[in-house]
C-alpha positions as CSV (number, residue, x, y, z in Angstrom):
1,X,76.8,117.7,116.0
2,X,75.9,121.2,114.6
3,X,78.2,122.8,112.0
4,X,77.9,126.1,110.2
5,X,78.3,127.7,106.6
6,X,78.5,130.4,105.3
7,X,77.0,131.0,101.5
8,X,75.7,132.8,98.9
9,X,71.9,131.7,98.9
10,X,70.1,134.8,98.5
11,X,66.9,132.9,97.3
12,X,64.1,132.1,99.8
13,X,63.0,129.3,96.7
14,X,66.1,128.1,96.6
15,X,67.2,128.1,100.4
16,X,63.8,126.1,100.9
17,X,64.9,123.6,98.3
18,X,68.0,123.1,99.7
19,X,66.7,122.7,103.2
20,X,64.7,119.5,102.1
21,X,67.7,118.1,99.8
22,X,69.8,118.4,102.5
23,X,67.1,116.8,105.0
24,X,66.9,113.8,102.5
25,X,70.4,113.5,102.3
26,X,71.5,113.6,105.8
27,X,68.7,111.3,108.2
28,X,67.8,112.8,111.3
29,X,68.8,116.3,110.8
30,X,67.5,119.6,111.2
31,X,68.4,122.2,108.5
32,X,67.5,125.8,108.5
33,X,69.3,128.7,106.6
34,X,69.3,132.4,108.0
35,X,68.6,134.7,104.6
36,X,68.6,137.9,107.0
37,X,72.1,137.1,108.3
38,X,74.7,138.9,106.3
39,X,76.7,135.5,105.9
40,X,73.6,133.8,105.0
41,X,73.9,131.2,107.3
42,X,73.7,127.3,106.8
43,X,73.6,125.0,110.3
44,X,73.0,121.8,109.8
45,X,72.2,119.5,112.9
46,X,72.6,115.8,113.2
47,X,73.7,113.1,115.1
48,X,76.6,111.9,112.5
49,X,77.1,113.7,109.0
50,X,79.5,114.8,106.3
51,X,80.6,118.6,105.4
52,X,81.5,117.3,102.2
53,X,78.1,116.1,101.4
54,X,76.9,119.4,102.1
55,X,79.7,120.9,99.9
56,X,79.2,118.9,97.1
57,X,75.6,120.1,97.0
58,X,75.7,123.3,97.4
59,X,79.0,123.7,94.8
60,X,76.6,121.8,92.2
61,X,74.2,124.7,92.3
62,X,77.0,127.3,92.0
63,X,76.8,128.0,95.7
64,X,79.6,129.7,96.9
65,X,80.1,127.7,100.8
66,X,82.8,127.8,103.3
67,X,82.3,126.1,106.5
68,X,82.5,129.0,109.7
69,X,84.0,128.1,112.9
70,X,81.9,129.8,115.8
């Protein structure tokens, strides 16, 4: 399963952090976050995983996030 978000991470720091949150937080998964996009782009692939754990995170560090459909 792949989904897609769009956010406010402007931060190469920060979008690295978040990258290996989310890895620890969803097992098996590959995260990666496009900076140069303009939507600055969040997919997160796994085989089984919540958007709301990926909400919750991001909202905790004042991260605006809205999930995209492609």
């Amino acid at each position: 399963m792949v989904k897609v978000y769009k956010t406010s991470i402007n931060d190469p720091r920060l979008a690295k952090n978040i990258q290996a949150e989310l890895s620890e937080l969803i097992l098996d998964s590959m995260v990666t976050i496009d900076l140069e996009d303009c939507d600055k782009v969040l997919r997160v692939q796994a085989n089984r995983f919540c958007s709301s754990t990926v909400i919750e995170l991001l909202e905790k560090k004042r991260i605006k996030v809205e999930i995209m459909d492609w």
